[in-house]
Structure formats: structure tokens, C-alpha cells
NUMI-905621 format. One record per atom (N, C-alpha, C, O): x, y, z; atom name. Coordinates in Angstrom, 2 decimals, always signed. Atoms other than C-alpha are relative to their C-alpha. Layout:
<pts>
X,Y,Z,CA
...
</pts>
This chain:
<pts>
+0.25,-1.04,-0.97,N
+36.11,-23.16,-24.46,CA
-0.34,+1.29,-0.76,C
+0.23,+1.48,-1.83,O
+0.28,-0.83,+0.96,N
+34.40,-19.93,-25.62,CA
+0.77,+1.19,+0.40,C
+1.10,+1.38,+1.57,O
-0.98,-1.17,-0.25,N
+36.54,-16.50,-26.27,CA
+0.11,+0.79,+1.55,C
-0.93,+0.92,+2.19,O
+0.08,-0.98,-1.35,N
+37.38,-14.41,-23.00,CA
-0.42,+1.20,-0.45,C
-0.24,+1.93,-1.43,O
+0.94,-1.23,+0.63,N
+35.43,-12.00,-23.10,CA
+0.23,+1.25,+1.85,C
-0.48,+1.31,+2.86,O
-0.32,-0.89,-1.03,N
+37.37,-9.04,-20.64,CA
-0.72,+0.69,+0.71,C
-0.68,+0.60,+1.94,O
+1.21,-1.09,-0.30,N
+34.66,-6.47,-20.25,CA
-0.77,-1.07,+1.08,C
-0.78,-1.00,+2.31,O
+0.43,+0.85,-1.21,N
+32.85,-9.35,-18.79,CA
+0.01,-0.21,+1.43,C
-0.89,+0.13,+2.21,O
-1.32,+0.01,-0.77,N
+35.54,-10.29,-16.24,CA
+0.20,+1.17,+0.77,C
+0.17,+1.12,+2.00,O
-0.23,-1.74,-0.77,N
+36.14,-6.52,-15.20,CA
-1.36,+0.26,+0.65,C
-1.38,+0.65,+1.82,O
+0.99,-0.27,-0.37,N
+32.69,-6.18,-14.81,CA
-0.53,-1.11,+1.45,C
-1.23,-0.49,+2.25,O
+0.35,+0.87,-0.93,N
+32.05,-9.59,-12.06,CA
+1.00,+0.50,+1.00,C
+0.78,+0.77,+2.18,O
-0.58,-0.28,-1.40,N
+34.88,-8.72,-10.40,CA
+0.13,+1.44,+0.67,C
+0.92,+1.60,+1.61,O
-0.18,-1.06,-1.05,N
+34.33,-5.08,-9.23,CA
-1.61,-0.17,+0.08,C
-2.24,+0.87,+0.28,O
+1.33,-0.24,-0.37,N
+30.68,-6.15,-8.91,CA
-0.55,-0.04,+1.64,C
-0.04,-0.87,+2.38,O
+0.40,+0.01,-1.51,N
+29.07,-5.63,-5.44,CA
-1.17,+0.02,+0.69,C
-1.89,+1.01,+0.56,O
+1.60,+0.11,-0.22,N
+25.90,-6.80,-3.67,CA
-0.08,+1.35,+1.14,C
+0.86,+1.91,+1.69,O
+0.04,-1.11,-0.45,N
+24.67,-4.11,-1.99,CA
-1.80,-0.23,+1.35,C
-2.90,-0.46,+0.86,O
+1.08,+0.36,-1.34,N
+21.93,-4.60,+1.77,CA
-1.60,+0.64,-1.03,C
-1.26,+1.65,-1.64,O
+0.87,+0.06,-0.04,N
+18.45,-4.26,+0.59,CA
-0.65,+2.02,+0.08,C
-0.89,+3.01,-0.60,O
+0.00,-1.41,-0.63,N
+17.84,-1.56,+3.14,CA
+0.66,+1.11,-0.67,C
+0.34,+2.21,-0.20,O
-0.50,-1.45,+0.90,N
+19.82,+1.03,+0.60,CA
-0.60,+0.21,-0.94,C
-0.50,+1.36,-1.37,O
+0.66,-0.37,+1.24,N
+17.80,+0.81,-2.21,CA
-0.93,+1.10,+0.27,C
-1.66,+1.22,+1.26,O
+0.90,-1.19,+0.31,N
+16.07,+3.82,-3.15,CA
-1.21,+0.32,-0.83,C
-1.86,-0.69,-1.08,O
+0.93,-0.44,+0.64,N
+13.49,+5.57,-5.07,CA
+1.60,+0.62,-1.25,C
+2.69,+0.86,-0.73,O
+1.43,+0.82,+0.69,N
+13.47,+5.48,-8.40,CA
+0.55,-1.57,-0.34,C
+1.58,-2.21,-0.52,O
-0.36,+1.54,+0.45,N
+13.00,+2.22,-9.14,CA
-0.02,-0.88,-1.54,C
-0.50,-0.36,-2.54,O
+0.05,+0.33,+1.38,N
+13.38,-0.03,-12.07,CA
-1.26,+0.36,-0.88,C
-2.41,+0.26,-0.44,O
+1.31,+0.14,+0.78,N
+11.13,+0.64,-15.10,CA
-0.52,-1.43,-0.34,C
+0.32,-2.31,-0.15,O
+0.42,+1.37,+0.59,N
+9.03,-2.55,-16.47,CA
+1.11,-0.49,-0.79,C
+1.67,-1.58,-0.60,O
-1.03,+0.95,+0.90,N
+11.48,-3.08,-19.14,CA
+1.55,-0.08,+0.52,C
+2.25,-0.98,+0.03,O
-1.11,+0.64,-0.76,N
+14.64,-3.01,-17.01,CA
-0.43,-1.42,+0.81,C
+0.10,-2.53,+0.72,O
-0.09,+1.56,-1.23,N
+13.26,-5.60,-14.23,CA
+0.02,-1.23,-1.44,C
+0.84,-2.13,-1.57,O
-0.23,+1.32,+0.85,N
+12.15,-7.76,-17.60,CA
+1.26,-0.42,-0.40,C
+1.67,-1.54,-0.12,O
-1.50,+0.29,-0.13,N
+15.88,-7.26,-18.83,CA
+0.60,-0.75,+0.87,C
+1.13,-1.80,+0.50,O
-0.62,+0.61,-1.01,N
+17.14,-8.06,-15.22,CA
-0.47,-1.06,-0.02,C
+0.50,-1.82,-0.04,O
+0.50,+1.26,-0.51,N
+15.08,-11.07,-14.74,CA
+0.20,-0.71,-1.13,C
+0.03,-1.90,-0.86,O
-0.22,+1.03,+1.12,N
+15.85,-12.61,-18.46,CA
+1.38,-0.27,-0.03,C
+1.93,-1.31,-0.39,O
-1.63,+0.44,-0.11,N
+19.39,-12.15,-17.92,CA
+0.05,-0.68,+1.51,C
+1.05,-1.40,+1.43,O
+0.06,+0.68,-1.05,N
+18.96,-13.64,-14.34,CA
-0.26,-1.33,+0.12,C
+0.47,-2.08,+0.76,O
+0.18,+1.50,+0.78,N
+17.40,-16.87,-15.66,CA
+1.10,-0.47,-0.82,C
+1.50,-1.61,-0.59,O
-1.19,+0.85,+0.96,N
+20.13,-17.66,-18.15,CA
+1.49,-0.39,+1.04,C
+2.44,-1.14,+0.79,O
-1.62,-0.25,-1.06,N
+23.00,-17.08,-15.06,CA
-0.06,-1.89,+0.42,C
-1.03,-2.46,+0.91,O
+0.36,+1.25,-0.27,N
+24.27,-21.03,-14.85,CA
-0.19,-0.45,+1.33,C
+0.15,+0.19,+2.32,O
+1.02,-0.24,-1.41,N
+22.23,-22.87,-12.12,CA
+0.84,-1.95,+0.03,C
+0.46,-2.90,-0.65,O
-0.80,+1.39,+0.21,N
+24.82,-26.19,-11.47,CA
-1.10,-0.99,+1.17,C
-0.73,-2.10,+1.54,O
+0.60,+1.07,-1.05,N
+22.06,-27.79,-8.89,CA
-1.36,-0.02,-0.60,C
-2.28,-0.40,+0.12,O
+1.28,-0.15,+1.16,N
+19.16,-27.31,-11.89,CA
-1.50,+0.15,+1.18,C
-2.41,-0.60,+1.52,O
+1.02,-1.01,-0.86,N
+16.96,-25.03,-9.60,CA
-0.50,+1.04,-0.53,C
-0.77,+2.09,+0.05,O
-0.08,-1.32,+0.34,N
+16.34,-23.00,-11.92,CA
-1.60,+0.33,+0.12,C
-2.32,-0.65,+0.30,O
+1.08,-0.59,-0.45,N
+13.21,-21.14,-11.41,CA
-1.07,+0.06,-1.11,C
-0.61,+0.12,-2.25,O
+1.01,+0.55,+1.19,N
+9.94,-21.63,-13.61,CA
-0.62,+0.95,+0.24,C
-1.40,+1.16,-0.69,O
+1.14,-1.08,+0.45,N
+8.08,-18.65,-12.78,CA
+0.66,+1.27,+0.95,C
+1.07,+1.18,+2.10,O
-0.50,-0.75,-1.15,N
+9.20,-15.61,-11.43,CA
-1.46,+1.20,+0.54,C
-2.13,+1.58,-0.42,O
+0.90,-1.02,-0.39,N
+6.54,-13.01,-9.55,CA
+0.80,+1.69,+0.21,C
+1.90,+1.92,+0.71,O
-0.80,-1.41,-0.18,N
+7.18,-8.95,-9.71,CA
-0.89,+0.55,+1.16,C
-2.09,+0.39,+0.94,O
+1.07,-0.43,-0.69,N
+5.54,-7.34,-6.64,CA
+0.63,+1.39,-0.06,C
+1.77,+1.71,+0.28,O
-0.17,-1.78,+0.22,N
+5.48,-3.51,-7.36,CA
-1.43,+0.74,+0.61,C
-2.27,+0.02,+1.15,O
+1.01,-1.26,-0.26,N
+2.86,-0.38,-6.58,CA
-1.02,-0.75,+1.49,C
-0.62,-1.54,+2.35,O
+0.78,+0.38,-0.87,N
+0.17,-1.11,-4.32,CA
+0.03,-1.54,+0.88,C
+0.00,-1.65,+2.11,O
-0.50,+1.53,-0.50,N
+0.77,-5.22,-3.87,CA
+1.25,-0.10,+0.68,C
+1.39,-1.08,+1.41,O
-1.32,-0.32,-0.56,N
+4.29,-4.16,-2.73,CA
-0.39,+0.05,+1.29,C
-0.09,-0.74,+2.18,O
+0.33,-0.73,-1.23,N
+2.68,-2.13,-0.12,CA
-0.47,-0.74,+0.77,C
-0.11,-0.43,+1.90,O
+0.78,+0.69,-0.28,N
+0.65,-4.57,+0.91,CA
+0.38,-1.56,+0.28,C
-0.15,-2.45,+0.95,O
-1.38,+1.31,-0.43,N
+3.29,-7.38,+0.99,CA
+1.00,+0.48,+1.55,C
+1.37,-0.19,+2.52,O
-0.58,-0.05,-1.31,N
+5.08,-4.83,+3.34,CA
-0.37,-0.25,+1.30,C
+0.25,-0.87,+2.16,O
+0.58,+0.08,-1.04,N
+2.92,-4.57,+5.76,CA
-0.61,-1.19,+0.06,C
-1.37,-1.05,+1.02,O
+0.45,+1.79,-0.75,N
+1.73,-8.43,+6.23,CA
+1.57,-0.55,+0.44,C
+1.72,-1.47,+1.25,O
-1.36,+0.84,-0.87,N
+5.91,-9.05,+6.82,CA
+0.13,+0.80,+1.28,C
+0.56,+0.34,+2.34,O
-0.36,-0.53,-1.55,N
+5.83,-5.99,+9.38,CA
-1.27,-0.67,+0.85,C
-1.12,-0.93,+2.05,O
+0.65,+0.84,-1.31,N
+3.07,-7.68,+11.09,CA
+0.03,-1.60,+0.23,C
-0.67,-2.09,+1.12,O
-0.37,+1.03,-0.36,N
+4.34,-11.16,+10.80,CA
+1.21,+0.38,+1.30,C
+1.28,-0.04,+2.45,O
-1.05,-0.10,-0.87,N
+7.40,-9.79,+12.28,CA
-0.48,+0.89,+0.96,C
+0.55,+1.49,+1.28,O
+0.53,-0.34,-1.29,N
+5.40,-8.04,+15.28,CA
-0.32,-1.11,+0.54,C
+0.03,-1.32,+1.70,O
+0.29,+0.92,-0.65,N
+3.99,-11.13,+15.67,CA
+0.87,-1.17,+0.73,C
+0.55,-1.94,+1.64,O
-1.53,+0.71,-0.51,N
+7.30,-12.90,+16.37,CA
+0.92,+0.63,+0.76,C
+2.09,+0.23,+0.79,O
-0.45,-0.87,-0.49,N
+8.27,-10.41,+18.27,CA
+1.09,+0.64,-0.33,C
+1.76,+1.32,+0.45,O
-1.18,-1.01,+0.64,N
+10.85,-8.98,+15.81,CA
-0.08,+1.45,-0.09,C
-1.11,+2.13,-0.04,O
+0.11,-1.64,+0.33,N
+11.79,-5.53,+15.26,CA
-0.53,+0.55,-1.24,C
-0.31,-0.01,-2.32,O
+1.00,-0.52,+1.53,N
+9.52,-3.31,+12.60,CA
+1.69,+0.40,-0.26,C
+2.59,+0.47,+0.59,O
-0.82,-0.32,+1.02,N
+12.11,-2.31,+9.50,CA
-1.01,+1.06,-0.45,C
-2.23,+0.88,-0.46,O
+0.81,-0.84,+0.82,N
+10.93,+0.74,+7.87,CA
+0.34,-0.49,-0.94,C
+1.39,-1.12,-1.03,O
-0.14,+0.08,+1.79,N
+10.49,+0.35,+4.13,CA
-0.70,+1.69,-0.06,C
-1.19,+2.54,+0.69,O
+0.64,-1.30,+0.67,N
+9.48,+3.13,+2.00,CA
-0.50,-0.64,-1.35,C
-0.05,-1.66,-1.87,O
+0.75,+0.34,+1.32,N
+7.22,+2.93,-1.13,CA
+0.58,-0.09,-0.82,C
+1.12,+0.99,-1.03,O
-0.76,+0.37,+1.07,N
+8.94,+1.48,-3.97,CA
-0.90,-0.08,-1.23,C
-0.72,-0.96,-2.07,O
+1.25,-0.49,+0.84,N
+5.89,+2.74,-6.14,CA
-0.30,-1.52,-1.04,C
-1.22,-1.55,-1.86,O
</pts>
């Protein structure tokens, strides 16, 4: 079994997901999301799902992602969500 590693440990357990809808401006730089997403791949995956490609949708393609889900979801007669530009 490999050392306990505390910091670790302290760190999962006051960790907290947090709704979507709160995220703000500013947003990650390039080399954080790459960080986030290389340490996100290694997290163990016990039903070997692990993911082979990941996509980043940022600046303009973002925008442009939002608005085809707010008009899917008009079209389903769901309620619009504001977003805001996540540049």
C-alpha cells in the first residue's frame, strides 16, 4: 500500500462541487484547464471509461455552443438559463 499522504486526505475531504450556474469570470488560463484535465485523466476510473479525447470549448465556440442548447431547450419547451461569456 503506498504512504498516506495527509495533505491529500485534508484536501478530498473539505472538497466541494460547486452548481455550474456560479462560476464566474475569470476563467481558467490554457495551462490551468491542461493541468486540470491531465490530472483528471489519471483520477482512477474502476469501470475503464476512461476518456480518449477530451474537447475544450472556450471564446467564440463557447458562445456558440450556448446558444444551440438555449434553443434546443426552447425547442423542448424548457426554460432559457442565462449564461454569460466565459471568453
Amino acid at each position: 500500500m503506498p504512504n498516506r499522504n495527509d495533505a491529500a486526505l485534508a484536501f478530498l475531504k473539505a472538497r466541494r462541487s460547486r452548481p455550474a450556474k456560479l462560476f464566474s469570470i475569470p476563467v481558467p488560463t490554457r495551462a490551468q484547464v491542461e493541468e486540470i484535465l491531465t490530472t483528471a485523466i489519471r483520477v482512477p476510473d474502476h469501470g475503464k471509461l476512461e476518456p480518449w479525447r477530451l474537447i475544450v470549448v472556450q471564446g467564440a465556440a463557447f458562445q456558440r455552443l450556448a446558444d444551440l442548447a438555449e434553443a434546443r431547450a426552447k425547442a423542448l419547451g424548457q426554460p432559457a438559463v442565462a449564461l454569460t461569456d466565459h471568453g
